[in-house]
C-alpha positions in Angstrom: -140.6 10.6 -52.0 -136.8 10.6 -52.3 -135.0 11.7 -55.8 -137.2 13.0 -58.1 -138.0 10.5 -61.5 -140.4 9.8 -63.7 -140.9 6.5 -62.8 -140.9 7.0 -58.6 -143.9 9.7 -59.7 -145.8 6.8 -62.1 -145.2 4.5 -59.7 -146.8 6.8 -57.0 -149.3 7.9 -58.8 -150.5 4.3 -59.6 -150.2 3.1 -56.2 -152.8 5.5 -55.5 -155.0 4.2 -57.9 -154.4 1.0 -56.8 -155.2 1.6 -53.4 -158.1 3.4 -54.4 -159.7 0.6 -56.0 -159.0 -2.1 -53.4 -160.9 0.4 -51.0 -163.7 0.1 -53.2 -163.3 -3.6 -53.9 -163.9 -3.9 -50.6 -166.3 -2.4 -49.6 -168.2 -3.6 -52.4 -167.5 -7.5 -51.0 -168.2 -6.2 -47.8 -171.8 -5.2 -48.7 -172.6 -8.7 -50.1 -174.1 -10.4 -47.1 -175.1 -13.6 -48.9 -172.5 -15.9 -47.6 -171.1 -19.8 -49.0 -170.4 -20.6 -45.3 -173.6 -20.4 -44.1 -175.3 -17.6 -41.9 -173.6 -19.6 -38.6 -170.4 -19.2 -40.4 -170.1 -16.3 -37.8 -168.7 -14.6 -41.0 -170.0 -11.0 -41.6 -169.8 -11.0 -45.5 -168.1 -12.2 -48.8 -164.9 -10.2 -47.5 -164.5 -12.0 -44.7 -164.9 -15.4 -46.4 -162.8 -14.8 -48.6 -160.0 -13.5 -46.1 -160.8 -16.9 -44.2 -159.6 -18.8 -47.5 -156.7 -16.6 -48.4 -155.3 -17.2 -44.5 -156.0 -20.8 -44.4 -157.2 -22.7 -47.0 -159.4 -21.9 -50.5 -163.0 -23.9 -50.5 -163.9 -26.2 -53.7 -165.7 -22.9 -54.0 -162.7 -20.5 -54.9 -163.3 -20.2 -58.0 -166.5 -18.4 -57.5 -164.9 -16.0 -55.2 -162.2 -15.3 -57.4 -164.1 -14.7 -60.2 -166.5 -12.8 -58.2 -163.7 -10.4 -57.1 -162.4 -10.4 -60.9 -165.4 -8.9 -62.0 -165.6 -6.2 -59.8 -161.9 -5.0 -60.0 -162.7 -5.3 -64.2 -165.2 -3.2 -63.5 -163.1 -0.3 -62.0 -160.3 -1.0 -64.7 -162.7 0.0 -67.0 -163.6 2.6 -65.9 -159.9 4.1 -65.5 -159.1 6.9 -67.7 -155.8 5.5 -70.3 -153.1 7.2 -68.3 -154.5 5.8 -64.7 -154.6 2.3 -67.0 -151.4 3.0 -68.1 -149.2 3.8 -64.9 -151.0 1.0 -63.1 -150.3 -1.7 -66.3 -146.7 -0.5 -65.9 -146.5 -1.7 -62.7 -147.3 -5.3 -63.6 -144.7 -8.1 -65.0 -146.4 -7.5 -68.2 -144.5 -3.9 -68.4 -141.3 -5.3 -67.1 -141.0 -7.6 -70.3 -142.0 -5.4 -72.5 -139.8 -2.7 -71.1 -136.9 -5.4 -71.7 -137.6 -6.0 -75.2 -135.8 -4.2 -77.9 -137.9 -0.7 -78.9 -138.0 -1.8 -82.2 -139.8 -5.1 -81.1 -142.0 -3.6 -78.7 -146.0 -3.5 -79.2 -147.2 0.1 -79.5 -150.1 -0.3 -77.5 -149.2 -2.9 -75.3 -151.6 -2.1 -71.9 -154.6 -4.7 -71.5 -156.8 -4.8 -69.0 -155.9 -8.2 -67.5 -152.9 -7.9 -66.6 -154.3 -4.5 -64.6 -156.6 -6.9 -62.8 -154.4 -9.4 -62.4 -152.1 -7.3 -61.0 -154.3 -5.2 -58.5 -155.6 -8.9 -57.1 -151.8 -10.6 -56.6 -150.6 -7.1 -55.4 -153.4 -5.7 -53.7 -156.7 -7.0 -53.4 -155.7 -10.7 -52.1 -152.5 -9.4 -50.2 -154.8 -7.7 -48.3 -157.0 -10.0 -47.7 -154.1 -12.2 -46.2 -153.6 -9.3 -43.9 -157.4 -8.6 -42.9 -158.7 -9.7 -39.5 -161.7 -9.2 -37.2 -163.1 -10.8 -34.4 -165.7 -12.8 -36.6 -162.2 -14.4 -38.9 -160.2 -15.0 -35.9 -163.1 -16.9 -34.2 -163.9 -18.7 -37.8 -160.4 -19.8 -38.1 -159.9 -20.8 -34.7 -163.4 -23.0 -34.7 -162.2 -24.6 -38.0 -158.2 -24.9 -37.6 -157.5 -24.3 -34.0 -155.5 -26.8 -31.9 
């Protein structure tokens, strides 16, 4: 863990939230077998297809996906207890302003919940998804965007 410090422990600590929930996220799009592609998509579930955009290119759909996978993450930011909300939020760009604004100007309870989820899906969720691959992706992408 290197030197010891409050923030390296927050910072750990909400990493492990954070990773939690992106398990969970996942699994949770993996189990949804109702598919935009089409069942010859050779796409196993709404994880997958949404990997496919995030590694090529987003469907006029997107926005469905996204707000899918916004609802779900809300859902386990919600149910975070205030000091899990509260490491994870100061993680986020959010916390780095406010942490830069004079103490005297800053907001005394400035954590919200959207900047939580925004931050697990730029950081986490959707990175991984760039990352993700299986044999039914690779032989999506190369069927679509191959040579």
């Amino acid at each position: 863990m290197g030197a010891l410090s409050e923030s390296a422990v927050i910072e750990r600590f909400a990493e492990a939230i954070c990773d939690r929930i992106t398990r969970k996220v996942i699994a949770h799009l993996q189990s949804m077998k109702e598919l935009m592609s089409g069942d010859d998509s050779g796409l196993a579930n709404t994880w997958d297809e949404i990997c496919v955009q995030l590694q090529y290119e987003k469907s006029a759909f997107w926005f469905a996906y996204d707000e899918t996978v916004r609802a779900i993450v809300s859902g386990h930011v919600e149910d975070l207890a205030s000091h899990e909300k509260a490491a994870v939020w100061l993680q986020t760009r959010e916390a780095q302003e406010w942490q830069d604004e004079p103490p005297e100007d800053r907001s005394a309870d400035p954590v919200r919940d959207i900047a939580i989820v925004d931050y697990l899906l730029e950081s986490h969720v959707y990175s991984e998804a760039m990352e993700w691959s299986n044999q039914g992706i690779r032989a999506y992408l190369d069927r679509q965007y191959g040579d």
